[in-house]
N, CA, C and O of each residue as an XYZ file, in Angstrom:
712
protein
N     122.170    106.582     89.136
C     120.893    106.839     89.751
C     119.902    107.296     88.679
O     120.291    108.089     87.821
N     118.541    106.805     88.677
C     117.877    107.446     87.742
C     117.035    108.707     87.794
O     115.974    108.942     88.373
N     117.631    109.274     87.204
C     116.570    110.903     86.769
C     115.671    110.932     86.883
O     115.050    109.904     86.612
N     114.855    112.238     87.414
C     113.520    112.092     87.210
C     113.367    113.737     86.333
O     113.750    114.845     86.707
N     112.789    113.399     85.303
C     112.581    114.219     84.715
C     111.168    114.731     83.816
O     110.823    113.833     83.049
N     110.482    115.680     83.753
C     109.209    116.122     83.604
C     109.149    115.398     82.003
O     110.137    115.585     81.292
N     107.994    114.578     81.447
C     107.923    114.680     80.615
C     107.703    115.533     79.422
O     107.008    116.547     79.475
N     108.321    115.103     78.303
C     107.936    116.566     76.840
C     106.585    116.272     76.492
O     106.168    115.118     76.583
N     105.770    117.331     76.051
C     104.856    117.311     75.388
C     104.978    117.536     73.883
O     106.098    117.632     73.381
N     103.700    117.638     73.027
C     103.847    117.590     71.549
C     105.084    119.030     71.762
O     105.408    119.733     72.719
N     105.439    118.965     70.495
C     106.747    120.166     69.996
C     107.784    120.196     71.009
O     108.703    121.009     70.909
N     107.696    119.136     72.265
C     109.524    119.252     73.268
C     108.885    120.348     74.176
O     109.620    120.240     75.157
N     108.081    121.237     74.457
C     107.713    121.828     75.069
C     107.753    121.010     76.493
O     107.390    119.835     76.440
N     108.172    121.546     77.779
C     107.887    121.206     79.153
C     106.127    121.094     79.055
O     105.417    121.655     78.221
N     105.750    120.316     80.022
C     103.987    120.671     80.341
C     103.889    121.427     81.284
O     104.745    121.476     82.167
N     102.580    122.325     81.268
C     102.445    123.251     82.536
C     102.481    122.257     83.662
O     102.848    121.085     83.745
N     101.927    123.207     84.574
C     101.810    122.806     85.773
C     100.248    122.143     86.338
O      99.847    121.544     87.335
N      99.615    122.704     84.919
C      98.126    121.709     85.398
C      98.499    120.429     85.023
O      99.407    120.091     84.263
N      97.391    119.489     85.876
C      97.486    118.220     85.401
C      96.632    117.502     84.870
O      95.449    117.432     85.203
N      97.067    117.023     84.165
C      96.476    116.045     82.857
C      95.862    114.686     83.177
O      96.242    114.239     84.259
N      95.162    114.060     82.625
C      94.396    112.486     82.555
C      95.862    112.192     82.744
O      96.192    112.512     83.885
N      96.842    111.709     82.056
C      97.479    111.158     82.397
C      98.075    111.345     83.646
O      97.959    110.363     84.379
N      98.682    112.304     84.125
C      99.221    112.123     85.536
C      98.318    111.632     86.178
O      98.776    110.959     87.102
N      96.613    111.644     86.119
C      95.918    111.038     87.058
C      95.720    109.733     87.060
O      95.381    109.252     88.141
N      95.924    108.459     85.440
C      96.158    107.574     85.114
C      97.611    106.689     86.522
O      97.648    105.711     87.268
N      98.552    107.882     86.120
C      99.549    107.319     86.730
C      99.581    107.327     88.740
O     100.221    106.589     89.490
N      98.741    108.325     89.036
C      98.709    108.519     90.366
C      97.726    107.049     90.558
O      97.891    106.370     91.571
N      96.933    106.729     89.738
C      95.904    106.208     90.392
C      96.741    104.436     90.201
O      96.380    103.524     90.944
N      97.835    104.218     89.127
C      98.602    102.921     89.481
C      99.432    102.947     90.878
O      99.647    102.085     91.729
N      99.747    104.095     90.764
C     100.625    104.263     92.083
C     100.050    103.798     93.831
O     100.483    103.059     94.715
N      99.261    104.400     93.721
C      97.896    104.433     94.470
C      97.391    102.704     94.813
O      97.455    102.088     95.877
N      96.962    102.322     93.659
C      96.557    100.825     93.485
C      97.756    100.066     93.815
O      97.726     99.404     94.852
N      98.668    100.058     93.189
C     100.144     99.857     93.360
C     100.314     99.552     94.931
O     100.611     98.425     95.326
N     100.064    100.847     95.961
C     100.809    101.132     96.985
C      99.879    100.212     98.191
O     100.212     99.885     99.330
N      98.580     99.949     97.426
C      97.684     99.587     98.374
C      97.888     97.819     98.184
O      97.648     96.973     99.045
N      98.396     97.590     96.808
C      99.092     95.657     97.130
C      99.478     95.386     97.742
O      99.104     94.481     98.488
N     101.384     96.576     97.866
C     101.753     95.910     98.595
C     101.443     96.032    100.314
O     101.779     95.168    101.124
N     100.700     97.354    100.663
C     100.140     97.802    102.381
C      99.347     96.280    102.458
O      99.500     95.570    103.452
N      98.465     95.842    101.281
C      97.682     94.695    101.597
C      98.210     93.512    101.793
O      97.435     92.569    101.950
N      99.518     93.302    101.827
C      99.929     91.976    101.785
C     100.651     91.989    102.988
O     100.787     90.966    103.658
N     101.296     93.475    103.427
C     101.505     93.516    104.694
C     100.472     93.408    105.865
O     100.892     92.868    106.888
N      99.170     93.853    105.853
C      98.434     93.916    106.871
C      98.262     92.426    106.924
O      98.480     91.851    107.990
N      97.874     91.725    105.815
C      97.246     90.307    105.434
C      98.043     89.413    106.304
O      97.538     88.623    107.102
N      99.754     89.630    106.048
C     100.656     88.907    106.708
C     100.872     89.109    108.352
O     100.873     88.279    109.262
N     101.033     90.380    108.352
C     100.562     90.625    109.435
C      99.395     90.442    111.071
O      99.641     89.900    112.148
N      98.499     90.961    110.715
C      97.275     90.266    111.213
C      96.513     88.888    110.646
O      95.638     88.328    111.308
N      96.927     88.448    109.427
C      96.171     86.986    109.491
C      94.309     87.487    108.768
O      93.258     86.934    109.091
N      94.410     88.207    108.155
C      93.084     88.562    107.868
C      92.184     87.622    107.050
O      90.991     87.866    106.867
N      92.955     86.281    106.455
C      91.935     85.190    106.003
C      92.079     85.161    104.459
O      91.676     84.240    103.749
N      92.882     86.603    103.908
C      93.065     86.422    102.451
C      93.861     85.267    102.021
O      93.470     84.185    101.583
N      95.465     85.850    102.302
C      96.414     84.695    102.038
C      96.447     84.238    103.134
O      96.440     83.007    103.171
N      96.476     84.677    103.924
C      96.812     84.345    105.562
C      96.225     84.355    105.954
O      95.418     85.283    105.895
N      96.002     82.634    107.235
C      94.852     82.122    107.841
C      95.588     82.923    109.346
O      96.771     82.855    109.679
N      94.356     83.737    110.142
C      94.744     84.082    111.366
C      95.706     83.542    112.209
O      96.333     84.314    112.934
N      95.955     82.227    112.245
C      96.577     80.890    113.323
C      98.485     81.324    112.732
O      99.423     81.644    113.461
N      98.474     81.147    111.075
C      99.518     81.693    110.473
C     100.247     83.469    110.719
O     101.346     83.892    110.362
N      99.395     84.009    111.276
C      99.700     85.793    111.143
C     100.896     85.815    111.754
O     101.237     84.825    112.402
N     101.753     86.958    111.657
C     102.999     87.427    112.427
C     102.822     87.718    113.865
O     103.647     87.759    114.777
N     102.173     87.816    113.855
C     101.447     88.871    115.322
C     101.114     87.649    116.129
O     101.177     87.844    117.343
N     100.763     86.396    115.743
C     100.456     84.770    116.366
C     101.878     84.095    116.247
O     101.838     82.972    116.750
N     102.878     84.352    115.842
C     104.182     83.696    115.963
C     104.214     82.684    114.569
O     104.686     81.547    114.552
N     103.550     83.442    113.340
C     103.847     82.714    112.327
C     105.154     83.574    111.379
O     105.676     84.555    111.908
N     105.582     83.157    110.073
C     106.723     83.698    109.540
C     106.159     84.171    108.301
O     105.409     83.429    107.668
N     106.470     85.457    107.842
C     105.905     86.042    106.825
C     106.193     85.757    105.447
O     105.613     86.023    104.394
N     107.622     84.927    105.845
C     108.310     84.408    104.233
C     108.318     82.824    104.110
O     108.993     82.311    103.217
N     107.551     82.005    105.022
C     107.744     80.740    104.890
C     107.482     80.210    103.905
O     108.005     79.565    102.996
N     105.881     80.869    104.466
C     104.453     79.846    102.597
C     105.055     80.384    101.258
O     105.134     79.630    100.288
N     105.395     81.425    101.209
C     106.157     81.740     99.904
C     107.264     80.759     99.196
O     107.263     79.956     98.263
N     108.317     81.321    100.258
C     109.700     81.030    100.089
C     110.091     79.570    100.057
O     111.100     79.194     99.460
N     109.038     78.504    100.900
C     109.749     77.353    101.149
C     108.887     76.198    100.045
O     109.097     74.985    100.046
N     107.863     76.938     99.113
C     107.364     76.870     97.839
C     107.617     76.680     96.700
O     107.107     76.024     95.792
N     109.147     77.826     96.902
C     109.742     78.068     95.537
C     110.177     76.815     94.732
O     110.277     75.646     95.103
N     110.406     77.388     93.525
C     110.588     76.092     92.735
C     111.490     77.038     91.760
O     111.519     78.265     91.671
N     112.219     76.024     91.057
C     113.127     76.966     90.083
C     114.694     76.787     90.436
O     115.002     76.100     91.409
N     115.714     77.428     89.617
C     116.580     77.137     89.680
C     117.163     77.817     90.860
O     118.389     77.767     90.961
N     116.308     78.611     92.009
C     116.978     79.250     92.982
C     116.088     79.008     94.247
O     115.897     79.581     95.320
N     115.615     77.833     93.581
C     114.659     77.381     95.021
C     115.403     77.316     96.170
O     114.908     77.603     97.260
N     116.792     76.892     96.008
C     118.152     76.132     97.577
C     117.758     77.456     98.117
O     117.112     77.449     99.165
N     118.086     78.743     97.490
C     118.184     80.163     98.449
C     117.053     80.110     98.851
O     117.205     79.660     99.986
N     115.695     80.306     98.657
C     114.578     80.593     98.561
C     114.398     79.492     99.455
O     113.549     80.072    100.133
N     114.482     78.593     99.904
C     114.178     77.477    100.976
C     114.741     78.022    102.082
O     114.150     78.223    103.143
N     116.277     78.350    101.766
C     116.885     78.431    102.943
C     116.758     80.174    103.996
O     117.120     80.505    105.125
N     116.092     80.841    102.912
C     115.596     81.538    103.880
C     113.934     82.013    104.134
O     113.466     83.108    104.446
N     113.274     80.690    103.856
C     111.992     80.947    104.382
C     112.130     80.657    106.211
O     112.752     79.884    106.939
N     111.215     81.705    106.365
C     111.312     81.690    107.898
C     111.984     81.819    108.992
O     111.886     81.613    110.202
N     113.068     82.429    107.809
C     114.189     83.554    108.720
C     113.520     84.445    109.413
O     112.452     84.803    108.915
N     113.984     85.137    110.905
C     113.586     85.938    111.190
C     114.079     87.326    110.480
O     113.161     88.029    110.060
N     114.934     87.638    110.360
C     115.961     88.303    109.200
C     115.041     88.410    108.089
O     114.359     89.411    107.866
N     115.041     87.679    107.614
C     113.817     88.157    106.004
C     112.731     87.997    106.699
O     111.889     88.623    106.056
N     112.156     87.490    107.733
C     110.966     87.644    107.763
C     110.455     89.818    108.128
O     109.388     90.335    107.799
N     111.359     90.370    108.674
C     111.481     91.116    109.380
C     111.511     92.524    107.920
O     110.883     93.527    107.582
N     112.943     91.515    107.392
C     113.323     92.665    105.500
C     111.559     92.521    104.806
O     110.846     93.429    104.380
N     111.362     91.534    104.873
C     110.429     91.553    103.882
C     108.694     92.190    104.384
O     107.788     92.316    103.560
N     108.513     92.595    106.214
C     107.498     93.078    106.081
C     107.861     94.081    106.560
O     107.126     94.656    107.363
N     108.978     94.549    106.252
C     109.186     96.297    106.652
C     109.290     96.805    105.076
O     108.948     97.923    104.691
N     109.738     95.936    104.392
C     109.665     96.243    103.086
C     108.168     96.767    102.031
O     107.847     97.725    101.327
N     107.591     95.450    102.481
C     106.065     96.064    102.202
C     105.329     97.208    102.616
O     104.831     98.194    102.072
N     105.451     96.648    103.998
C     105.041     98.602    104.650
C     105.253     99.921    103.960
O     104.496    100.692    103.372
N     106.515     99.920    104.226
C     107.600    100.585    103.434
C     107.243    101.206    102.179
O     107.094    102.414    101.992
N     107.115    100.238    101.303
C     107.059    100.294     99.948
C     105.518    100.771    100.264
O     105.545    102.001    100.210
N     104.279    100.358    100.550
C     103.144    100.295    100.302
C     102.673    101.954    100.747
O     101.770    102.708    100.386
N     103.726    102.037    101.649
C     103.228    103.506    102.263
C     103.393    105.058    101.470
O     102.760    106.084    101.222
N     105.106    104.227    101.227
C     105.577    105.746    100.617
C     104.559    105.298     99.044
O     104.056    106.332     98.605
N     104.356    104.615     98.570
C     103.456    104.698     96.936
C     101.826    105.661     97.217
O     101.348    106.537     96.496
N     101.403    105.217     98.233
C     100.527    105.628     98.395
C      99.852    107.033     98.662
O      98.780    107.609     98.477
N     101.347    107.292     99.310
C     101.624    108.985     99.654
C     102.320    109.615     98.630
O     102.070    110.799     98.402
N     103.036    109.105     98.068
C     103.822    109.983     97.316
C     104.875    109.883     97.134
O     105.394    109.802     96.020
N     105.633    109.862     98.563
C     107.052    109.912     98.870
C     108.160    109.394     98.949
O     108.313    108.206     99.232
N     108.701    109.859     98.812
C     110.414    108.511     98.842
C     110.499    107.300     97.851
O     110.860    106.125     97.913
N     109.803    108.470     96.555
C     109.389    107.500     95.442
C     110.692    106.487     95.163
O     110.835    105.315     95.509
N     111.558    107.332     94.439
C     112.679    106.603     94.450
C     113.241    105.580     95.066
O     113.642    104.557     94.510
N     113.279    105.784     96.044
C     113.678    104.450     97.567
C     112.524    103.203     97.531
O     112.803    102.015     97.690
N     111.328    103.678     97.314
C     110.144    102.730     97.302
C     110.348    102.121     95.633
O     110.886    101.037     95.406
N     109.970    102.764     94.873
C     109.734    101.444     93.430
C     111.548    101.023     92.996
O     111.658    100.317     91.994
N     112.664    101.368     93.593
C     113.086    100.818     93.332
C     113.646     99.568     94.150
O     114.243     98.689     93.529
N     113.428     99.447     95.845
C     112.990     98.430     96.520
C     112.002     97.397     96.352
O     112.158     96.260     96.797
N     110.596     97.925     95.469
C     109.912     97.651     95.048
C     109.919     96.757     93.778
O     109.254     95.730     93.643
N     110.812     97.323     92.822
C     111.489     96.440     91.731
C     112.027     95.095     92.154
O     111.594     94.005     91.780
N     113.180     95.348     93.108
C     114.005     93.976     93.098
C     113.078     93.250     94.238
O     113.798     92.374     94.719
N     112.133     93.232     94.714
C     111.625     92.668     95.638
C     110.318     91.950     94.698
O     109.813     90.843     94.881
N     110.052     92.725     93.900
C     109.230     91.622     92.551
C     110.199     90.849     92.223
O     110.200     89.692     92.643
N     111.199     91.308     91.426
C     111.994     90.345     90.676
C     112.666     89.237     91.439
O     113.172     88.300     90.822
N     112.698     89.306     92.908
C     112.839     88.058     93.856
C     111.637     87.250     93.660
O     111.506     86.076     93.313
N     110.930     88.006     93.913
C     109.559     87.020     94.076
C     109.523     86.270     92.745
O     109.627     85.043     92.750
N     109.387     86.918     91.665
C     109.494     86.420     90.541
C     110.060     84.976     90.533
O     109.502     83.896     90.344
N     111.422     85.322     90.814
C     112.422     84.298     90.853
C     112.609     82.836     91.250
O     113.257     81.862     90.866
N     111.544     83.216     92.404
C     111.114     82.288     93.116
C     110.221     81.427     92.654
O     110.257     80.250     93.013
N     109.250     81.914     91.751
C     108.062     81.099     90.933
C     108.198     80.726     89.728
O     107.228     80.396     89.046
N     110.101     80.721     89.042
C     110.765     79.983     88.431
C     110.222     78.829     88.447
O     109.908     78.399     89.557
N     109.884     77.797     86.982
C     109.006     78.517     85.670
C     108.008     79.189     86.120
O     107.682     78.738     87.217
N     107.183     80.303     85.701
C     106.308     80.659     85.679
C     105.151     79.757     85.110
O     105.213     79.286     83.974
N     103.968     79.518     86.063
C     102.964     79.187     85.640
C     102.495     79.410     84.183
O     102.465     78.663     83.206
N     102.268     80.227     84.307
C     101.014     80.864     83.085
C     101.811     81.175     81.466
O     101.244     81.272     80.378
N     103.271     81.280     81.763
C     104.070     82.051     80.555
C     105.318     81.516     80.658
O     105.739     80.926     81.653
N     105.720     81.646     79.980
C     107.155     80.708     79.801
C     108.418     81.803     80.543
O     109.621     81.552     80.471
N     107.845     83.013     81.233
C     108.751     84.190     81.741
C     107.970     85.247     82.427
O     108.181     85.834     83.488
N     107.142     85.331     81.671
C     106.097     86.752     82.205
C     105.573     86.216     82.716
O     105.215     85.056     82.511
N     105.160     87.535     84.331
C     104.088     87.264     85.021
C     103.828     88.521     85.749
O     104.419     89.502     85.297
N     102.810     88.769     87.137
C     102.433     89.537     87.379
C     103.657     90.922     88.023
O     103.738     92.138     87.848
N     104.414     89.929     88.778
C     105.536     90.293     89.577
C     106.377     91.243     88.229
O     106.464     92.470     88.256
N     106.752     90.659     87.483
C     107.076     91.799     86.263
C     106.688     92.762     85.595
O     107.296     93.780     85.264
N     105.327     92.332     85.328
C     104.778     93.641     85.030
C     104.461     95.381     86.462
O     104.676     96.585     86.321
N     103.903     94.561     87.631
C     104.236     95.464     88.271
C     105.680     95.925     88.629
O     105.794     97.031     89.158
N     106.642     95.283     88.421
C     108.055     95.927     88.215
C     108.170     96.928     87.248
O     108.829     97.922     87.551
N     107.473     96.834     85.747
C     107.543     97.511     84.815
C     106.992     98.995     85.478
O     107.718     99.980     85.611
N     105.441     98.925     85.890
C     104.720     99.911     86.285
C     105.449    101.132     87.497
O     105.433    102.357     87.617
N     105.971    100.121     88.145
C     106.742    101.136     89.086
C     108.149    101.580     88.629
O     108.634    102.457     89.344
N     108.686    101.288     87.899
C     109.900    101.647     86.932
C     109.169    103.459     86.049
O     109.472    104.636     85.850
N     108.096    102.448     85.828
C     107.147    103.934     84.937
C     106.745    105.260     85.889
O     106.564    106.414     85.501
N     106.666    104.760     87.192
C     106.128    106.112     88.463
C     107.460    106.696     88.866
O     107.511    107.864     89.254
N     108.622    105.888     88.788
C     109.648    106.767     88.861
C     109.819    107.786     88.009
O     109.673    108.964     88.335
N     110.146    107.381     86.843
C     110.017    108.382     85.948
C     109.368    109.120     85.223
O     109.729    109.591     84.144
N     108.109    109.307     85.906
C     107.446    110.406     85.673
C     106.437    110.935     86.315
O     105.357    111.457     86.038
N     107.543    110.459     87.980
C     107.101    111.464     89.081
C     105.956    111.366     89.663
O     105.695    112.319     90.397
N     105.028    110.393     89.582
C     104.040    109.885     89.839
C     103.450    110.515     90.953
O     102.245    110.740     90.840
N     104.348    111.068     92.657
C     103.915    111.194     93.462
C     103.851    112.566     93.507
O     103.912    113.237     94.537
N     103.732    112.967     92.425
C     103.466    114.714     92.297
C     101.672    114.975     92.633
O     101.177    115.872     93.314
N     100.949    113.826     91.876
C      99.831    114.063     91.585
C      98.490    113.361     92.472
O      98.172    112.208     92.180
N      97.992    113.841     93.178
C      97.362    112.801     94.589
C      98.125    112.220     95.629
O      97.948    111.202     96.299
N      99.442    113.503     95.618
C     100.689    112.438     96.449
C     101.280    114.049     97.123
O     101.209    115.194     96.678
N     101.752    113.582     98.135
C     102.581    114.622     98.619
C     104.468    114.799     98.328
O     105.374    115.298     98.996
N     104.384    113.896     96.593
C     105.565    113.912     96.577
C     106.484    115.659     95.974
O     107.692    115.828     95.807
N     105.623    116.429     95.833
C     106.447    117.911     95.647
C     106.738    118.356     97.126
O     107.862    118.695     97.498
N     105.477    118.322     98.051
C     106.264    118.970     99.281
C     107.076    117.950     99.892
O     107.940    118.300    100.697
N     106.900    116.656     99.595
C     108.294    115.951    100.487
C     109.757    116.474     99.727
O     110.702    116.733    100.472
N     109.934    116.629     98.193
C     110.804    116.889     97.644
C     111.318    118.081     97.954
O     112.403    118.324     97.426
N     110.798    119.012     98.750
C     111.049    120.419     99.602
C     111.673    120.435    100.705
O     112.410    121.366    101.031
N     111.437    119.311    101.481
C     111.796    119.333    102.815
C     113.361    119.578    102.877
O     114.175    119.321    101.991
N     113.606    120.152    104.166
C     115.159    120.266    104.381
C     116.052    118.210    104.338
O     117.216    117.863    104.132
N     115.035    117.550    104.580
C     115.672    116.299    104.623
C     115.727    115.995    103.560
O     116.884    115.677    103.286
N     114.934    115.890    102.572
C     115.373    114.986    101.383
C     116.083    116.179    100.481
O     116.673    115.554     99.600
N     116.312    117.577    100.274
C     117.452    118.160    100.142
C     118.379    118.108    100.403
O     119.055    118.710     99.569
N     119.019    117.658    101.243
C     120.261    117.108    101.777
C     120.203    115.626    101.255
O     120.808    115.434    100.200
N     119.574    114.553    101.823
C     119.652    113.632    100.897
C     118.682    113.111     99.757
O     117.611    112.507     99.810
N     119.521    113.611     98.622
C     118.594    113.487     97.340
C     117.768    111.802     96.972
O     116.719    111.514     96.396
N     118.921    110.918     97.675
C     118.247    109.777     97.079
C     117.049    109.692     98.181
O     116.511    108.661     97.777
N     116.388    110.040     99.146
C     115.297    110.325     99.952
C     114.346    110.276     98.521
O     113.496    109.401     98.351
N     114.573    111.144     97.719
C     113.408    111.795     96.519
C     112.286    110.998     96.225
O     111.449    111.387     95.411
C-alpha cells in the first residue's frame, strides 16, 4: 500500500503546518482533476451536448461505455469491444467517475480515488492503443502521473476536507478509506 507521507523541506526538516504555494498548486490539480472526471460523469449522464448528444445520455437509455469502448483500436481492442455497452461496465465506469470526481474534489478517500483513478486512465489509455499524437504518451497518462503525485503528498489536506475525513471513527478503522 502506498504511504503517505509529509514532505521534507530544505535541511529534512518536516514543514509546519502553514501552507505553502505549493500545497495550493497541488490542491488546485486535485480540484481541476476532480472536476474532469464529475464532468464526464454528468456529460454521460445527462447528455449535456459536450461528448454526449442528449438522445445518447444514460438517463435516455444510452450506454456510457459504448462510443468509447467499441472505438478502441489497439492490441486490446477484442476486450474493449466486448465490453462496450455492458450494463456491468456501463454501471463500473459511471460510479467510478462520480466516485473518483467527488472524493478529488473534496478531499477524501484520496487513496481509494487516484488509485481507481490510475487504472481507469491506464484502461482508457489502452484502449487508444497507438496513441494518436505520440508513439505512447498521452493525456490519460499524464493525468495518471498527477494523481499518483496527490497521493503522495496528501493533496486533500489543503482546500479539501481530507484531515477531518482522516479523523473520523470510519476511516480509522479502515485505513485504506484514507
Amino acid at each position: 500500500m502506498v504511504a503517505i507521507q509529509e514532505p521534507l523541506v530544505e535541511g529534512g526538516r518536516a514543514p509546519s503546518t502553514r501552507r505553502t504555494a505549493v500545497d495550493y498548486v497541488w490542491a488546485a490539480a486535485r480540484i481541476s482533476l476532480g472536476w474532469i472526471f464529475l464532468w464526464a460523469f454528468l456529460d454521460k449522464l445527462f447528455g449535456l451536448g459536450h461528448a454526449t448528444p442528449s438522445a445518447r445520455a444514460w438517463i435516455n437509455g444510452g450506454h456510457p461505455t459504448k462510443g468509447f469502448l467499441a472505438n478502441a483500436t489497439g492490441p486490446f481492442k477484442g476486450v474493449f469491444h466486448d465490453m462496450a455497452g455492458n450494463a456491468f461496465w456501463d454501471w463500473l465506469f459511471m460510479l467510478g467517475l462520480a466516485g473518483i470526481g467527488v472524493a478529488l474534489i473534496l478531499g477524501i478517500g484520496m487513496r481509494i480515488a487516484t488509485i481507481s483513478g490510475v487504472i481507469m486512465l491506464v484502461l482508457m489509455w489502452a484502449a487508444e492503443l497507438p496513441s494518436a499524437n505520440n508513439i505512447f504518451m498521452d493525456d490519460h497518462i499524464i493525468y495518471a502521473i498527477v494523481l499518483i503525485g496527490l497521493l503522495m503528498v496528501g493533496a486533500g489536506r489543503t482546500l479539501g476536507f481530507g484531515t477531518a475525513w482522516t479523523r473520523t471513527a470510519l476511516v480509522r478503522r479502515f485505513r485504506w478509506l484514507a
